[in-house]
Structures are given as structure tokens and as C-alpha cells.
C-alpha positions in Angstrom: -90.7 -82.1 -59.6 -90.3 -86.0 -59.2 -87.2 -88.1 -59.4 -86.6 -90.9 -61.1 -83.9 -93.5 -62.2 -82.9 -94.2 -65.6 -81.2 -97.7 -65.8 -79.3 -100.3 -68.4 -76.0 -102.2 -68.6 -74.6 -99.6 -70.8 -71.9 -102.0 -72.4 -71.2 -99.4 -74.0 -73.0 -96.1 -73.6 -74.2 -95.2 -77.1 -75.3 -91.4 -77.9 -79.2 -92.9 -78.5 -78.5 -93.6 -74.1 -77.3 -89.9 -73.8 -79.8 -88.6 -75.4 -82.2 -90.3 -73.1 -80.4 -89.3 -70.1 -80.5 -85.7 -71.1 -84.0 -85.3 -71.9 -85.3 -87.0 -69.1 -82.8 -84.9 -66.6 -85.1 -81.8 -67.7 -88.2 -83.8 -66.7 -87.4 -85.5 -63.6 -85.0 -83.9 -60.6 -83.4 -85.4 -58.5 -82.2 -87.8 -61.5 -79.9 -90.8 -61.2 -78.5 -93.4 -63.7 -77.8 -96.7 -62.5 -75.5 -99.3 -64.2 -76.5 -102.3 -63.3 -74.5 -105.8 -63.4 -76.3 -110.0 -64.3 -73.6 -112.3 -62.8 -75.5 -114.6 -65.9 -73.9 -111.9 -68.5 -70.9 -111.4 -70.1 -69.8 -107.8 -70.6 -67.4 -106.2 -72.7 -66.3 -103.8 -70.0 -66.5 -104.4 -66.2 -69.0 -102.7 -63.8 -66.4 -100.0 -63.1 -65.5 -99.2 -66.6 -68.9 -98.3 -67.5 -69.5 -96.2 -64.3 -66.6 -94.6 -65.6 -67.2 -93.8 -69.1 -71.0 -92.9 -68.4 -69.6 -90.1 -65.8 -67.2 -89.1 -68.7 -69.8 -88.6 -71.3 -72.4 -87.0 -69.2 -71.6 -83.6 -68.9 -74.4 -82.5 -66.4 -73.1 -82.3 -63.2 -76.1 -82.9 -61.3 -76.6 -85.9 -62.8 -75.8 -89.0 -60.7 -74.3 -92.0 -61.6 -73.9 -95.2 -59.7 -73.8 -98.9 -59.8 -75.8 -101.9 -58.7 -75.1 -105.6 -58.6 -77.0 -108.1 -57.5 -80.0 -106.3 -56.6 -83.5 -105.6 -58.2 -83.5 -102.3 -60.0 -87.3 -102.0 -58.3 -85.9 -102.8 -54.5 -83.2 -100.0 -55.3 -85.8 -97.7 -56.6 -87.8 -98.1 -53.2 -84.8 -97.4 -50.8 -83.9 -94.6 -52.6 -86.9 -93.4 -52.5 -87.5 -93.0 -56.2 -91.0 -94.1 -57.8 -90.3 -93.4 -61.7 -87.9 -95.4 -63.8 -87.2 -94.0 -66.8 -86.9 -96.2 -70.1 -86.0 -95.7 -73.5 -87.7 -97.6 -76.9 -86.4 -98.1 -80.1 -89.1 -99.7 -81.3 -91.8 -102.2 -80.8 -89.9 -105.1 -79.4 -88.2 -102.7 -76.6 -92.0 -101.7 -75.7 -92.9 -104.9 -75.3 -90.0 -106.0 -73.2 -90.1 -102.6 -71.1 -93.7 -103.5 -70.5 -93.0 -107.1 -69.4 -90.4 -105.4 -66.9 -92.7 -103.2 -65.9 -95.5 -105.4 -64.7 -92.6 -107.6 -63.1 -91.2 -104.5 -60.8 -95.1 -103.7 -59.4 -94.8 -107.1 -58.6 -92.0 -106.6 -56.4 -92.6 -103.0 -55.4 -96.3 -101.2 -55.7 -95.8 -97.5 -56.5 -93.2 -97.7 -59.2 -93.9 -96.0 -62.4 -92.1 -96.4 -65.9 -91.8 -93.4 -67.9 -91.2 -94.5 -71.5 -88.8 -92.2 -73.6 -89.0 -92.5 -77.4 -85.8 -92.6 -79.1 -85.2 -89.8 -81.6 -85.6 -91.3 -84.9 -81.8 -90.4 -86.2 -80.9 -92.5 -83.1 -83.3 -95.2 -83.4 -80.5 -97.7 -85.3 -78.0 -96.7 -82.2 -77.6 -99.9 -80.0 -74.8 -101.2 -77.7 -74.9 -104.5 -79.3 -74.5 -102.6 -82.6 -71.9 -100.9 -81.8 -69.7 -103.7 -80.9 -70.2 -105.4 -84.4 -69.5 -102.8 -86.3 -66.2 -102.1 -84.4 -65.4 -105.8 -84.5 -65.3 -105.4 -88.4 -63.7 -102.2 -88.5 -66.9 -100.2 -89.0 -66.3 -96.0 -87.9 -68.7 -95.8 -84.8 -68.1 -92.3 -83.9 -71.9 -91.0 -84.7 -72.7 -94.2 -82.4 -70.7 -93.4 -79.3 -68.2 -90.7 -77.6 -64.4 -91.3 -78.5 -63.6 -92.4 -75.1 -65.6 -95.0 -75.4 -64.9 -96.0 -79.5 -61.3 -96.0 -77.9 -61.7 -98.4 -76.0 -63.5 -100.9 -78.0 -60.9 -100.3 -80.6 -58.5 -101.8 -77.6 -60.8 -104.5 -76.5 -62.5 -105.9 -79.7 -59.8 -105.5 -82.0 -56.4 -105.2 -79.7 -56.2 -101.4 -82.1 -54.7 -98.3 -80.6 -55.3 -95.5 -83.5 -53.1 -92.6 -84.0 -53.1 -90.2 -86.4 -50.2 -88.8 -88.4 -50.9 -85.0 -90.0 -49.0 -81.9 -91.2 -48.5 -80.0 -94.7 -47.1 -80.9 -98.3 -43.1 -82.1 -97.5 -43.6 -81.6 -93.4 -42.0 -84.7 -93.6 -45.0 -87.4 -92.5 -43.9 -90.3 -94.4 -40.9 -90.4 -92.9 -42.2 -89.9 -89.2 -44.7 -93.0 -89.7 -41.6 -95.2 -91.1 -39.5 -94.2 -88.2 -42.3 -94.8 -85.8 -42.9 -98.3 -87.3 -39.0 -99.3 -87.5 -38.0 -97.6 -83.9 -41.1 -98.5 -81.8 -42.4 -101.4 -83.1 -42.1 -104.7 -80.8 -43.2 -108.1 -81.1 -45.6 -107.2 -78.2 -47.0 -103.9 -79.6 -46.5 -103.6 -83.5 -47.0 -100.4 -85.4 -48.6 -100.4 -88.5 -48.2 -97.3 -90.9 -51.6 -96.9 -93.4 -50.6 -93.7 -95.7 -54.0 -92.7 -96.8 -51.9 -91.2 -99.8 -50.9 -94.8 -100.9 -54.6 -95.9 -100.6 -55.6 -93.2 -102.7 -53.1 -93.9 -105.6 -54.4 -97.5 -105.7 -57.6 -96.3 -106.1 -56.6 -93.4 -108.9 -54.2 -96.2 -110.9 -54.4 -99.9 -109.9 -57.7 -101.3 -108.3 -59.6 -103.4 -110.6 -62.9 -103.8 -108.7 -65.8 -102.3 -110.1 -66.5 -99.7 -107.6 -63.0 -98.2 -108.2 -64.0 -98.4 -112.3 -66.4 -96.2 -111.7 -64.7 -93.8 -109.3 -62.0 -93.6 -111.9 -64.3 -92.5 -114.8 -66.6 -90.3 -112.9 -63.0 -88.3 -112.2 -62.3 -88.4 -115.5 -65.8 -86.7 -116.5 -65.5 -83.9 -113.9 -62.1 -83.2 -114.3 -62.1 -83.4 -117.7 -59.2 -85.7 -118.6 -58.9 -88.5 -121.1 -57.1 -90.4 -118.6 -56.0 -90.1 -115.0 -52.2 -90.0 -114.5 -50.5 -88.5 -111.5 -48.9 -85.6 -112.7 -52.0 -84.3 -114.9 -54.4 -84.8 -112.2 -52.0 -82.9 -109.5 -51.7 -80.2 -112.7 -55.4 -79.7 -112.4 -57.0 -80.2 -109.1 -54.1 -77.7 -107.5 -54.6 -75.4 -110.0 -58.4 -75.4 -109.3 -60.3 -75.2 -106.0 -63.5 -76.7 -106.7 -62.1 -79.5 -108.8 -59.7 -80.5 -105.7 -62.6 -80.1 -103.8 -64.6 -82.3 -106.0 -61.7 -84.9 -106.1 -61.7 -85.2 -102.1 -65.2 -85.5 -101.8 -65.5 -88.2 -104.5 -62.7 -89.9 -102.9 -63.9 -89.9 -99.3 -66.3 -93.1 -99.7 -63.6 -95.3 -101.7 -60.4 -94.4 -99.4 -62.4 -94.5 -95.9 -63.6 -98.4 -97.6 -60.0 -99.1 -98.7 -59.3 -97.8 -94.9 -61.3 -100.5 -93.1 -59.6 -102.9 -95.5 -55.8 -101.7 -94.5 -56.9 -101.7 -90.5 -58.6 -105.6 -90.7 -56.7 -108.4 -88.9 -53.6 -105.9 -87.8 -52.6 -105.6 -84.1 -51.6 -102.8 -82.1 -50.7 -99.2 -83.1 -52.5 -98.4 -86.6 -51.0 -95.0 -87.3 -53.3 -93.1 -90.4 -51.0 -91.0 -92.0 -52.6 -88.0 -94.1 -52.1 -84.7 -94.6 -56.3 -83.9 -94.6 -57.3 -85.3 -91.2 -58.2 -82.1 -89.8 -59.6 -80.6 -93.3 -60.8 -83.6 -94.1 -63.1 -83.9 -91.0 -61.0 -87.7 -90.4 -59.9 -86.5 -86.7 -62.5 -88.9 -85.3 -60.5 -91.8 -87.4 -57.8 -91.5 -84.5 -59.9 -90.6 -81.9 -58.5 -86.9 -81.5 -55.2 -88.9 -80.9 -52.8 -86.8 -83.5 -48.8 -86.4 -84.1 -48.7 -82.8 -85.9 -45.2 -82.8 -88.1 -44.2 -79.3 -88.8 -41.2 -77.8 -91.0 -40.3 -74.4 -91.6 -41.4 -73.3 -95.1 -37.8 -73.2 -96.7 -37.3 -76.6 -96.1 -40.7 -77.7 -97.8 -40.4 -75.7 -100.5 -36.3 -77.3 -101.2 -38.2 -80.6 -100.8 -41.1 -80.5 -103.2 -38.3 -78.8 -105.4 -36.4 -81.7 -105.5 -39.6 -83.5 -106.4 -39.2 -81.8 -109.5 -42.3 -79.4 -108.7 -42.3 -75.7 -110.9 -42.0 -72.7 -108.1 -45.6 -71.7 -109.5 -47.1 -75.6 -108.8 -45.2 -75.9 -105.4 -47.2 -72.4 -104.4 -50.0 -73.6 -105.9 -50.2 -76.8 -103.4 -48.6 -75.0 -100.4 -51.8 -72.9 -100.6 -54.3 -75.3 -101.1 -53.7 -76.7 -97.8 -54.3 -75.6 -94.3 -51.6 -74.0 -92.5 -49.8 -75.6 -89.4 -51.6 -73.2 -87.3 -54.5 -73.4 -88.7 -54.6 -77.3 -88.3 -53.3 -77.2 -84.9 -56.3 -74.7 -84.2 -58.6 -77.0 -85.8 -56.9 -80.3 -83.4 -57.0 -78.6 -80.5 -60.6 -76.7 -81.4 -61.4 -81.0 -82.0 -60.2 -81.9 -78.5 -61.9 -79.1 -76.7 -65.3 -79.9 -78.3 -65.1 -83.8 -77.7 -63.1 -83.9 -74.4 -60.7 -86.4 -75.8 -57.5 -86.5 -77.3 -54.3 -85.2 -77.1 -52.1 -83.7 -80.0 -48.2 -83.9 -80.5 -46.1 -81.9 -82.4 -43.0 -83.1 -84.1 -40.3 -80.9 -85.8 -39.3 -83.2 -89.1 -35.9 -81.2 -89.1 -34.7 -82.4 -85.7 -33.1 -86.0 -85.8 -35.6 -88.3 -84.8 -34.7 -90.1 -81.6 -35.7 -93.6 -80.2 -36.8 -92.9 -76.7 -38.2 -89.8 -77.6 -40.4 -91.1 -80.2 -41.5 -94.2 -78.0 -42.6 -91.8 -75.6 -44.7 -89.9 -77.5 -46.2 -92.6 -78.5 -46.8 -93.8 -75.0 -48.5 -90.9 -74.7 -50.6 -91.3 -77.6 -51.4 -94.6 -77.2 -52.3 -94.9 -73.0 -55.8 -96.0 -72.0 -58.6 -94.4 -71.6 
């Protein structure tokens, strides 16, 4: 079997590149991807960073990955004695300009073939230039590229390091994320606190855009209420697994839109603070990064009692949720799959210290 290169800038590797790389690894062996570097560009990441997330990302190990700079892709081809160079196309206007490459590496080396890869057509939309505008406006890029990588533009683009904040009904998570912003923030690194909770109750009671209109009254016909108020709407969706159900998914569009909102302009840590992150599927939000707060039952149960909560509604939304085990299953299950991310757990009835809380989220929060 032949061998052949696959090159690009990869600033960033996208998923629509590793797919690429993966099929043509089962076509061509030995197979190689080379990064390569234009002095006349200006790139996100340096030379070494994208060597570095590419080897990340790539999972095969007998797939090679190295880096060229200042050097024709077709001269390295020819000392390394490969004669295909893989390419992938989007469309018509990345034939065109693979073919124009093409016809200007047999001028430089004769023998050199391009093997043209179509992308997939779910993946056809997936660029690296894409990529970076939708993170510069707070779009979610995770079915674009691999968290190590959506981490890191998060850093670069928008000066963001995401963590999120879970645990159960009165495990004690508001607090954590208003300790966190009043003992760790700095003029240097702020923390920012967005309760997802607090999102969703402007949505349910206050917003006056239209969007949130309609939200509002297509709750109201599926629930069957009048009116939405908070009580009533607790009273049913916890009493009622499909119609909880119903409300999250109806929900998940407007709160992940009022999300982006909350995140625009800030600087630094940008801790998302909700109890569904891993139910929810949200884990990608805060790039696997997560601060578990756990309680012993007693305590939750004394605190949704003094939240005025019957003994039959307080079992009623104890149950409705995941357990802590089960969630830190689901995290770590998360972390394992992806290869990223790192999860904390915090006991909410141990006095929250200073030091101790910066350095968790040191930990949380170091690069990639």
C-alpha cells in the first residue's frame, strides 16, 4: 500500500480535518500529517500549538504528525519519499483551488499525486475559519472541534475560561458560585457566576421579546395552565415526568440563547451554574471542566424544608433528578469519552475556604 501526506495549517483542527485524516489512514500506509507554517499569515495558534492539539485529537497511533516551515509541501513530499498528498473538498471552490495546487506541485516535483477526499456532507459547513467566528460571538463549537481545542479558542478569542458548577436540589451550588466570585475573583482574572436557573426564570416571568412570548404560551398549552407562576409550574412538572421533560426540552433553545447573551463581552472565569449539566447533555458548555457540590441528603431535605416545600413535593424533586453518583458517573463517563476535562467535588457542608477554593479553580481553569 502507498503513503501519502495529508497537509493544511490546521488553525484549528476541525472534526471535518479528522475525518479526513481517518479515512485516508485506511487507504494510504505509511501516513503522515504535516502542519505547515506562511511567514505571510497570521495564525491563531503558533506552529507548535497546532502540532500539539492535532497529536491530541488523533487517536491512531501510527499516524504521524509533524511540522514544516518554510518549505514547499511538494519538496517535502519528495525527500520523504512520499508521491500522494491527500486533500480534502468542501465544495467546488476547494476543488478548484486544490486543483490549482496541484498543477503548481508537478511543477516543482514530477511524480506527485493528489488524492482528493470528499468531505462527508454533515461536515461539509465545518471550517477552521468558521470556527473561530462563531467562537468570537459566543457560538457552541463543540460538533465543530474537540474540547481541547474549543478550550483554547475560548482563551484566545474571547480571554473565557469556562467552568461548570453542578450537583442536586439544595447541594448548595448557588452559594459555591457566589463564594467563588467573591473569594477568587481579581482584577486580573474575574469570575463571573451565570445561574442557568436565573436565566430560566427570566425567560418563564419577565422577558418581553417575542421569542420568549411564544415560549411562555406554548408552556402554557402543554402544561395546561392558565398562567405560568413559579410555584404552580414546580407543582406540575415535578409531579409529572413527561411534562418536566417537556419543559426542559422546550427550554433548551431559549436558555442556551439567553446563555450566549450572559457570556458576551465578560472576561475570565465564566462559571455555568445548573443542576442539569450532566442530564441535560450541557457538559460540553464547560468543556468537561466541572465543580460537583454534594450534601448528604438530611441536609437537603432541612433545606428545601425551609423553602417551605411539603415532605411529598421535596421527594417528589429529589427524585426527579440524578443522583450524585449517578452524575459523577455520567462526568467522569464524559471525560473518558472525550479525553478532556477534569471534575471536582465539593462538600457544601464544609466551610468554604479561600486558598482552597482558588486552587481548585487553578485546577479547573489551567491551559490546555
Amino acid at each position: 500500500m502507498a503513503g501519502a501526506l495529508y497537509s493544511g495549517s490546521f488553525d484549528p483542527v476541525t472534526f471535518g480535518h479528522l475525518d479526513i485524516i481517518r479515512r485516508a489512514s485506511k487507504a494510504f500506509s505509511p501516513f503522515r500529517v504535516v502542519v505547515g507554517n506562511n511567514p505571510a499569515k497570521r495564525y491563531v495558534f503558533s506552529l507548535e500549538e497546532r502540532v500539539r492539539f492535532l497529536r491530541h485529537a488523533i487517536e491512531d497511533p501510527r499516524i504521524e504528525v509533524e511540522a514544516i516551515e518554510n518549505k514547499l509541501l511538494a519538496d517535502h513530499a519528495y525527500e520523504a519519499g512520499f508521491s500522494v498528498v491527500v486533500k480534502g473538498v468542501r465544495g467546488i471552490q476547494d476543488y478548484d483551488y486544490e486543483r490549482m495546487m496541484h498543477e503548481i506541485n508537478i511543477t516543482q516535483q514530477r511524480g506527485i499525486e493528489t488524492h482528493v477526499l470528499l468531505a462527508r456532507r454533515e461536515l461539509a459547513h465545518v471550517s477552521s475559519s468558521a470556527v473561530k467566528e462563531l467562537c468570537r460571538y459566543q457560538g457552541f463549537t463543540h460538533e465543530y472541534v474537540p474540547p481541547i481545542v474549543k478550550e483554547a479558542l475560548e482563551r484566545r478569542l474571547n480571554e473565557q475560561v469556562i467552568v461548570g458548577v453542578t450537583g442536586g436540589i439544595a447541594c448548595g451550588k448557588s452559594h459555591l458560585g457566589r463564594s467563588l466570585v467573591s473569594l477568587c475573583s481579581t482584577p486580573e482574572r474575574p469570575v463571573h457566576d451565570i445561574d442557568l436557573d436565573e436565566l430560566a426564570h427570566e425567560i418563564l416571568f419577565e422577558r418581553k421579546e417575542p421569542a420568549y412570548e411564544e415560549v411562555r404560551g406554548e408552556l402554557r398549552s402543554v402544561l395546561g395552565l392558565e398562567k405560568l407562576e413559579r410555584r404552580e409550574l414546580g407543582n406540575v412538572v415535578f409531579a409529572d415526568p413527561a411534562k418536566l421533560a417537556r419543559l426542559n426540552e422546550t427550554m433548551r433553545v431559549p436558555l442556551l440563547t439567553r446563555l450566549r447573551a450572559a457570556m458576551a463581552g465578560k472576561k475570565g472565569v465564566i462559571l455555568v451554574n445548573s443542576a442539569l449539566l450532566a442530564e441535560a447533555e450541557l457538559l460540553h458548555l464547560c468543556n468537561n471542566k466541572v465543580v460537583l457540590v454534594v450534601a448528604d441528603e438530611p441536609l437537603r431535605v432541612a433545606r428545601l424544608r425551609e423553602r417551605g416545600l411539603s415532605p411529598e413535593q421535596i421527594e417528589r424533586r429529589l427524585a426527579c433528578q440524578f443522583s450524585t453518583e449517578e452524575k459523577l458517573r455520567r462526568i467522569r463517563a464524559r471525560i473518558a469519552e472525550a479525553r478532556w476535562g477534569r471534575c471536582e467535588i465539593v462538600e457544601s457542608n464544609v466551610p468554604l475556604e479561600r486558598d482552597a477554593l482558588r486552587a481548585m479553580l487553578e485546577r479547573l481553569s489551567g491551559a490546555p
